[in-house]
C-alpha positions in Angstrom: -3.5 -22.7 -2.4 -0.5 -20.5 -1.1 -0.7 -16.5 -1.4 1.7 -15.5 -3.5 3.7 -12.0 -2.3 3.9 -9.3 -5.3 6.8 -6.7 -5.0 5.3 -3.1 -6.0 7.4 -3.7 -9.7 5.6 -6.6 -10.8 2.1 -5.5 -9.9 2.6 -2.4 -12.2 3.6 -4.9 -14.7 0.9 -6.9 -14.3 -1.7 -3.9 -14.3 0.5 -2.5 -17.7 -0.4 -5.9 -19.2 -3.6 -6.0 -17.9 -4.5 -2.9 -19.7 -2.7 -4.4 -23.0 -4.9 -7.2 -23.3 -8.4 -4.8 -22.2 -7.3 -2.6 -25.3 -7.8 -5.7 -26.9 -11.0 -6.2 -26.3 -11.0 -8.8 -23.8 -13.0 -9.0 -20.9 -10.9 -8.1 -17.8 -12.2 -11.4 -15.9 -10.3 -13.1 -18.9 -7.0 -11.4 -18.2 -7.1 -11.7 -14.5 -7.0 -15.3 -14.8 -4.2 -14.8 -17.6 -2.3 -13.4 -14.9 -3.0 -15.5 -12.0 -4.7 -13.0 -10.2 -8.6 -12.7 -9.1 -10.9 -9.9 -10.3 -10.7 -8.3 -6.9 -7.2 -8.3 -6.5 -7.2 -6.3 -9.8 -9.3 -3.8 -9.0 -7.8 -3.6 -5.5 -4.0 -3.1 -7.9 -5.7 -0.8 -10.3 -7.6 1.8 -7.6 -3.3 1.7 -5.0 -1.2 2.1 -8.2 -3.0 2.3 -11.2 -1.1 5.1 -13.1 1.5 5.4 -11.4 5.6 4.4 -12.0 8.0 2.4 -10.4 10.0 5.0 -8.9 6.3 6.8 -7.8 5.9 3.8 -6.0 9.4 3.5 -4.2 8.6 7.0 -3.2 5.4 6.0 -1.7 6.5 3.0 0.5 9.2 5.4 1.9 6.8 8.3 2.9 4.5 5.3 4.6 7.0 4.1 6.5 8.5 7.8 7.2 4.7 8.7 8.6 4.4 5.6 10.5 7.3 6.2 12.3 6.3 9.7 12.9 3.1 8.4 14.0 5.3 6.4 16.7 7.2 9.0 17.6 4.2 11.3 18.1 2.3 8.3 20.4 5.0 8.2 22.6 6.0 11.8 23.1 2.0 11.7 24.0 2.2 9.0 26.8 5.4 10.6 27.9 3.8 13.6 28.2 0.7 12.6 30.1 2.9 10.3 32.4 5.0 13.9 33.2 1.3 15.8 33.8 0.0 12.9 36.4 3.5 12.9 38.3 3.3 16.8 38.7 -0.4 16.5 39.6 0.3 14.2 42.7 3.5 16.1 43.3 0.8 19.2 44.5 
């Protein structure tokens, strides 16, 4: 069976209906299979965004990608600099 891709908008409305149906009274294995989705994946949705609004989210895929690049940048500056350090060492 394929893997279906979730954007970040329809997981938080999958987890807001979700949490209808548990109000309910229905067991939450019922409602994962009411919306196509394993118990795991669930509790995987609920624990990353569980609470939290679209526009939270938005801002929280920007700031990971921000601190991966930075994480890049930071990497390289690193080799860059060690490179610079071993030159100037035979250089003596």
């Amino acid at each position: 069976m394929p893997r279906k891709e979730y954007t970040p908008e329809q997981i938080i409305n999958e987890l807001r209906e979700a949490e209808v149906l548990i109000a309910q009274g229905s067991a939450i294995s019922i409602d994962c299979k009411k919306i196509g989705v394993s118990d795991y994946t669930h509790y995987r949705w609920r624990k990353e965004y569980g609470g939290m609004r679209v526009d939270q989210v938005h801002r929280l895929k920007e700031l990971e990608q921000e601190n991966s690049r930075l994480k890049r940048l930071v990497a390289d500056l690193s080799l860059d600099n060690s490179i610079l350090k071993e030159a100037a060492q035979g250089n003596s």
